[in-house]
C-alpha positions in Angstrom: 49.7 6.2 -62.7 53.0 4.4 -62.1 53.4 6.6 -59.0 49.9 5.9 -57.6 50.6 2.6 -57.9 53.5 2.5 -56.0 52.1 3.8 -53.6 49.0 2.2 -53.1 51.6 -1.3 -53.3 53.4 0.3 -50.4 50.3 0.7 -48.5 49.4 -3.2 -49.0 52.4 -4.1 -47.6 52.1 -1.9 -44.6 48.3 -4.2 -44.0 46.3 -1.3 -45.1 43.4 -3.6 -46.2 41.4 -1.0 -48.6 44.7 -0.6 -50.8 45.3 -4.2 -51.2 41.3 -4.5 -52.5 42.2 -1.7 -54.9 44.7 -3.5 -56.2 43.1 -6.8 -56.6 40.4 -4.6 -58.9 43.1 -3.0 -60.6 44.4 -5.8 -61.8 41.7 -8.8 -61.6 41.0 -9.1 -65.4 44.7 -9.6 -66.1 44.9 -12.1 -63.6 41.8 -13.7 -64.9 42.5 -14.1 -68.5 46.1 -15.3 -68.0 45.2 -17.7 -65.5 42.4 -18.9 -68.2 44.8 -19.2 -70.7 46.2 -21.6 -68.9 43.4 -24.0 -67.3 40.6 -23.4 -69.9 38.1 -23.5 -67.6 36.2 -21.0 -65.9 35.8 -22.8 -62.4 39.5 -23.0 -62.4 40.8 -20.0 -63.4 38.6 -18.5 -60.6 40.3 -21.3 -58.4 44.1 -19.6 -59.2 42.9 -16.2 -59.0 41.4 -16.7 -55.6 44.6 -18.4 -54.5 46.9 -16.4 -56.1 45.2 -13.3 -54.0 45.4 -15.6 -51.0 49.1 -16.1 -51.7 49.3 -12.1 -52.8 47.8 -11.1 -49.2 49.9 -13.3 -47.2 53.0 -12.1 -48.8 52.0 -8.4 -48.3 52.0 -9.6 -44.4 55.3 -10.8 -44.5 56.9 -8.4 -46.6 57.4 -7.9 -50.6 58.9 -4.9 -52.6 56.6 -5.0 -55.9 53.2 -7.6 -54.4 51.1 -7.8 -57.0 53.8 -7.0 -60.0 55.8 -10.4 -58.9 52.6 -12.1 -58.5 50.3 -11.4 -60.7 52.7 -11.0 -63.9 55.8 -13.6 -62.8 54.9 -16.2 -59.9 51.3 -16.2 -61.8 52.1 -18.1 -64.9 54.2 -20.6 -62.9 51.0 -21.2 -60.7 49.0 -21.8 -63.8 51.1 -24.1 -65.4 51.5 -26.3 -62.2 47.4 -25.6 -61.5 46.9 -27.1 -65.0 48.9 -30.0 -64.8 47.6 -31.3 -61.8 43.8 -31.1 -63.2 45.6 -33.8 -66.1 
């Protein structure tokens, strides 16, 4: 599984569009709950996931050596945290 995904991140960063939908599905629900931990709110936790996708996708453009790890599970919960504070 580990290897798959690897690969299917390498594919993403090379703009292959289909691989960087798989791994949005892959990992959506994580994304989802963690970023509802955070804001407590549906409406907004569907606001950071679609911009943390945005963000995911334009870094795959650029360039990144583990997209959706670094976003999803590290650069996430800082985007949460900042997400909620500014809905205070």
């Amino acid at each position: 599984m580990e290897f798959e995904n690897d690969k299917m991140v390498k594919k993403a960063i090379r703009g292959n569009k289909k691989a960087f939908e798989q791994l949005i599905k892959q990992h959506y629900e994580r994304i989802y709950r963690t970023a509802y931990l955070y804001v407590h709110n549906e409406e907004d936790a569907l606001d950071v996931v679609q911009e943390t996708t945005y963000q995911a996708y334009n870094y795959s453009l650029v360039k990144a050596s583990r997209l959706l790890y670094d976003l999803a599970y590290q650069d996430h919960y800082p985007m949460c945290w900042s997400y909620s504070q500014k809905k205070k």
